[in-house]
N, C-alpha and C positions, 0 to 999 in steps of 0.2 A: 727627346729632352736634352741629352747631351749634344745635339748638333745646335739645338738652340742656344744651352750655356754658350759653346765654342764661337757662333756669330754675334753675340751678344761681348764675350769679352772679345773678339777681334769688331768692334764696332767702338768699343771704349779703348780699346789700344789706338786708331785710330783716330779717334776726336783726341787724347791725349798729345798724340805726333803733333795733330795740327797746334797746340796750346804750346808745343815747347820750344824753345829759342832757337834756330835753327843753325848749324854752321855751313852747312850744302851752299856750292856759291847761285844754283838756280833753287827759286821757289816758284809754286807753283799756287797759284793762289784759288783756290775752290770756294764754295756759299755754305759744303757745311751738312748739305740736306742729305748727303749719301745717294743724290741723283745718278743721272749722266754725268754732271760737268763734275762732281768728285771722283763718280768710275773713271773717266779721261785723266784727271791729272793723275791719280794715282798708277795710272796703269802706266802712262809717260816715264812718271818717276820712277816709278819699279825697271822699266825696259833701259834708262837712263843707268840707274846704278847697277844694274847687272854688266855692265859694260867700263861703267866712270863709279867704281862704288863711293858712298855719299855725298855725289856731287850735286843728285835735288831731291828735294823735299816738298811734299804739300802743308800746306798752311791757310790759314783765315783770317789773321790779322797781316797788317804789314811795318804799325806803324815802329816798332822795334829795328827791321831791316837796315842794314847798313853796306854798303859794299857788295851787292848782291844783282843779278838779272828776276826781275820781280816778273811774272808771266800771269798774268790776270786771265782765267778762262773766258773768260763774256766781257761785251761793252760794256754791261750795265752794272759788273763786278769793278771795273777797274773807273766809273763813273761815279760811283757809291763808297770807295775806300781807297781812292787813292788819294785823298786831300792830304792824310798825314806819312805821305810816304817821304822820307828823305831825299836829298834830291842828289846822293852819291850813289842811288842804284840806278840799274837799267829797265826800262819796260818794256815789255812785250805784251800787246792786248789781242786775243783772239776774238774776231769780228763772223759772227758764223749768220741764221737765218736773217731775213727781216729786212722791210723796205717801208718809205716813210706813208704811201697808201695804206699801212694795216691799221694807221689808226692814229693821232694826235699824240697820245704817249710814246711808242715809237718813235715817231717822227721828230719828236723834239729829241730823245735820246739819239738817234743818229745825228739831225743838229748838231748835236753839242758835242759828238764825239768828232765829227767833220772838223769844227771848228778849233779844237784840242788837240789834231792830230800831230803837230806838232812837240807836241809834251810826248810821245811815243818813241821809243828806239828804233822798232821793229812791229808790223801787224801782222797777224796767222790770219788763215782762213782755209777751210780743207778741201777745199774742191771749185774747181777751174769758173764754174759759172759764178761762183761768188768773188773768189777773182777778178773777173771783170765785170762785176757792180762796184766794188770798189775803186775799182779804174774808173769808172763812171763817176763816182762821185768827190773822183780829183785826187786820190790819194797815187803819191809818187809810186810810180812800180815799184824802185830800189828799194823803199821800204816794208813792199809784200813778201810775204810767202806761204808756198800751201802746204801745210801740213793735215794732210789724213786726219780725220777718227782710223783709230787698230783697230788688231782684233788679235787677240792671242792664242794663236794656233795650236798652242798645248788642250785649250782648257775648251778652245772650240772646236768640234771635230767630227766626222760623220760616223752617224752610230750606226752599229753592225744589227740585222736584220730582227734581233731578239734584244736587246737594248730597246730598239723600235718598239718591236711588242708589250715590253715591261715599260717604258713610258707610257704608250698610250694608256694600260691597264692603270695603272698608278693614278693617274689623273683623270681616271673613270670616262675617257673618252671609247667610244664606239668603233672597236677592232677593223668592223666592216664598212667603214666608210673614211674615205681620204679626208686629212683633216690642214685648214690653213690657217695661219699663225700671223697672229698680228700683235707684235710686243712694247707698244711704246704707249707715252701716257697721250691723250690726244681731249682729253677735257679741261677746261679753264679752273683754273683752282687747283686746291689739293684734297678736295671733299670727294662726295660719288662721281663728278664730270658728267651732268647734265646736259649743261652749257657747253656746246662743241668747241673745240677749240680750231676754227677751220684752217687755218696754216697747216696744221698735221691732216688735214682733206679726210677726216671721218666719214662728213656726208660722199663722197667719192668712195672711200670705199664699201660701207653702205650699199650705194648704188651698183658696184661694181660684182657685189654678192648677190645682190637681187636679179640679175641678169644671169648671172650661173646659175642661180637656184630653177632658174626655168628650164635646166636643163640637166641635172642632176643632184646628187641628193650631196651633202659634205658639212661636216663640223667644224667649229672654229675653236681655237687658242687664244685667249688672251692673257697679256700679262699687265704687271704696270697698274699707278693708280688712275684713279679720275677717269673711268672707262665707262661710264652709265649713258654716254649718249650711244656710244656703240652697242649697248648691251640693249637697251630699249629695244634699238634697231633691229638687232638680231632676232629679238621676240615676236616684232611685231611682221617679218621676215617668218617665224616659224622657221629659224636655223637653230641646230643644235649646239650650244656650246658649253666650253668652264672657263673658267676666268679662275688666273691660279696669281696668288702675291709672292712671285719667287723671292727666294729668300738668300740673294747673293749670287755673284756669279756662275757659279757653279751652278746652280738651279735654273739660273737662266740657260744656260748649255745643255741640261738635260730637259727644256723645254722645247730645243728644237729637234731633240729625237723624236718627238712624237708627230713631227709635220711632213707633210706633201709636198705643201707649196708654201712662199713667204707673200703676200700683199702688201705693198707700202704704195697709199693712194695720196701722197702729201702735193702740198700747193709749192713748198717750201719748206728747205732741210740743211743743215748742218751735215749730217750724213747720210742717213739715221744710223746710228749704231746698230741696227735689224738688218740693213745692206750686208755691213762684210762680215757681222757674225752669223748669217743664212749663208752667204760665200759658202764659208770656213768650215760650217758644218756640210756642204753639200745639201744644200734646199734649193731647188728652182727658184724664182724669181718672176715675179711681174713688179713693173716699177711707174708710178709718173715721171717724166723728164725733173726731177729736181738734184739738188744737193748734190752727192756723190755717184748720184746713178750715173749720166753720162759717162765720168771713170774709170767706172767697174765692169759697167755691163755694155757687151758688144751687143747690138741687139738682133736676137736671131742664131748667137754661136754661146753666148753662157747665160742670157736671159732676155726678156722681153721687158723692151719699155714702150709702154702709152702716151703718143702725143697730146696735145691738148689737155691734159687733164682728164682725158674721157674715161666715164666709170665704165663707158659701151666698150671701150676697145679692151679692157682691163680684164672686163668679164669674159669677153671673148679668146685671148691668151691665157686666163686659166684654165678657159675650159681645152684649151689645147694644148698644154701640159698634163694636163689632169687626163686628158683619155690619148695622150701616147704615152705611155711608161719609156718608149726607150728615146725622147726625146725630156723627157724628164730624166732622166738619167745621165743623157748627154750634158744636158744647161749644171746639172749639177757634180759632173766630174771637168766639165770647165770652168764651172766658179770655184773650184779647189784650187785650181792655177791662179787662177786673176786673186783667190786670198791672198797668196805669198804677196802679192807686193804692198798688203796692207797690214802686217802681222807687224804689233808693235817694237820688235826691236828693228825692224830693216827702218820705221818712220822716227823711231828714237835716233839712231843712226846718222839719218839726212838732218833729222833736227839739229841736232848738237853740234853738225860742221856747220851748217848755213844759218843759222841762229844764234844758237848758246856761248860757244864756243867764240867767236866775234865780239862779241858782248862782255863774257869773261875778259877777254885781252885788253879791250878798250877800257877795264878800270885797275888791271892789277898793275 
C-alpha cells in the first residue's frame, strides 16, 4: 500500500514538472503516457542535471518556450506540437524505428518529416543502422547524431544468487526451470494486444520458443502492456509463464533477477531499452540484427545475434546458452563491460558537448 501511495505521488509530481513553466535552457519534450519515450527523456534529464544542475527539464507542451533547445522524443511528437513552437528556440528531433514499407501512415509521416527537415537544428537517432537510413533518405550527416537509449547502472544490476531465488519465488515462477524474459509492449493499441504488432517480431519470437521447446522445458517473463498475442502463443505453446505490470523502474530491475536468458526477436528497434538493461543486469542475450544490437553485442564474445530474422537460429542460441552455464556466464560478465558505455551519464555527457551545448551558444 505504501509503495503504491509513494508511485502514485511520484507519478503526480511528475505530470506536474511536465505542466510547469520551465526555466532549464534544454527541454525535452515527452507524450505524457509514462512509456519508454517519458522513461528516456526523464532518465536524459536526470543524467543532464546531475552534471549541469537545472539545465533540462521534461515537458509536453512547448507552445510557452522561448530561448530554449526544444528536443522532441519521436518524429511523430515534434510533427504533432510543433506548429506553435516559437521560432527563437532550437530543435532537436529524435528519429528512431520505422520505414516507409510498414504501412501508408508511416510513410507519409516520414514524408513529411523528409520534407521538414530543414526546420530541424539537429537529428538523434541511437544506433548506427538507423544512421544510415537516414543518410539514405538524404538527411545531411552534419546534421546527425547517435545518441544511445541508457541504462542506469545504479538501479540496473546483476542480482546475487538469492535475490535470484526471492525473485523468481515472488513472481510465482518455477525455481526449477530456467526462465526467459521478454519485457516490451509488442501488440497494437493499448488494450490486451491481440493484434501483433509485427515491427516488435512477436511472431519471431513465438516461433523462436517453439523450436527450444522441442528441446527443453523453460518459462517465460513478461512485462509491459498489450501482451495478449504473445500470451495466446505461449498457451497454445504449452509454455509456462506470468506476465507481471511492473510498476516503475525499479520493478523493472527486479524483473530481471529472475531471468536466464533475454529474447528480443524484433524486425525493427530504436534500442530496445531490454538490450542494455539485460547488459546491466548481466542476462545473456540472443538478438535479431536490429536497432542497437549490432552496438552492443559482439557476437559470440557477450551475446548472440540472429541473422535474418530467423526464429530457427534464435532457438537454437538459446538453447546454447541455456545448456552451457559457463558460457552463460561468460556473455553475461561481458555484457557488464559493453553496459558501461551505455550507462546514462557517460551518453548525457557526449550529448550535451555534441548537441546541447552548441545550441545553447548559438542563441545566448
Amino acid at each position: 500500500m505504501l509503495k503504491s501511495l509513494r508511485n502514485r505521488a511520484g507519478g503526480l509530481a511528475h505530470r506536474l514538472n511536465l505542466l510547469r513553466k520551465p526555466s532549464a535552457p534544454v527541454c525535452l519534450v515527452a507524450d505524457g503516457r509514462d512509456w519508454a519515450l517519458d522513461q528516456v527523456a526523464q532518465a536524459m534529464a536526470d543524467a543532464i542535471n546531475a552534471r549541469h544542475p537545472e539545465a533540462a527539464c521534461v515537458v509536453d507542451s512547448v507552445a510557452h518556450l522561448r530561448n530554449r533547445v526544444v528536443h522532441f522524443m519521436s518524429r511523430n511528437l515534434w510533427l504533432g506540437r510543433a506548429g506553435g513552437l516559437h521560432d527563437s528556440n532550437r530543435v532537436v528531433v529524435t528519429s528512431l524505428h520505422g520505414v516507409p514499407e510498414d504501412g501508408p501512415g508511416l510513410a507519409g509521416e516520414i514524408r513529411n518529416f523528409i520534407e521538414r527537415a530543414s526546420e530541424i537544428d539537429r537529428i538523434t537517432t541511437s544506433n548506427r543502422l538507423l544512421f544510415e537510413r537516414l543518410l539514405s533518405w538524404g538527411i545531411a550527416p552534419g546534421k546527425l547524431a547517435i545518441v544511445p537509449l541508457g541504462v542506469d547502472g545504479r538501479l540496473f544490476r546483476p542480482a546475487a544468487p538469492e535475490a535470484r531465488r526471492l525473485a523468481k519465488e515472488t513472481m510465482g515462477l518455477p525455481l526449477g526451470l530456467p526462465c526467459i524474459g521478454s519485457f516490451q509492449k509488442d501488440g497494437d493499441g493499448w488494450g490486451e494486444g491481440m493484434s501483433p504488432k509485427l515491427v516488435k517480431g512477436p511472431d519471431i519470437f513465438l516461433g523462436a520458443l517453439e523450436r527450444l521447446c522441442e528441446r527443453r522445458r523453460f518459462c517465460v517473463l513478461l512485462t509491459g502492456p498489450a501482451r495478449g498475442y504473445v500470451k495466446s502463443g505461449l498457451e497454445r505453446l504449452g509454455i509456462e509463464y506470468r506476465h507481471v505490470m511492473a510498476d516503475g523502474l525499479e520493478d523493472i530491475a527486479r524483473c530481471y533477477h529472475a531471468l536466464d536468458l533475454y529474447v528480443i526477436g524484433s524486425r525493427d528497434e530504436g534500442g530496445p531499452l531490454g538490450l542494455v538493461q539485460s547488459l546491466a543486469s548481466g542476462v545473456p542475450i540472443v538478438a535479431t540484427r536490429c536497432g542497437m544490437v549490432p552496438d552492443a553485442i559482439r557476437h559470440g564474445e557477450n551475446g548472440f545475434i540472429a541473422e535474418n530474422m530467423s526464429p530457427a537460429a534464435l532457438g537454437e542460441y538459446a538453447e546454447e546458452i541455456l545448456g552451457n552455464p559457463q558460457l552463460a556466464l561468460r556473455f553475461g560478465q561481458q555484457g557488464l563491460e559493453s553496459a558501461r558505455l551505455f550507462d546514462w551519464k557517460k551518453i548525457a555527457d557526449d550529448s550535451w558537448e555534441e548537441v546541447y551545448r552548441p545550441l545553447i551558444r548559438s542563441y545566448a
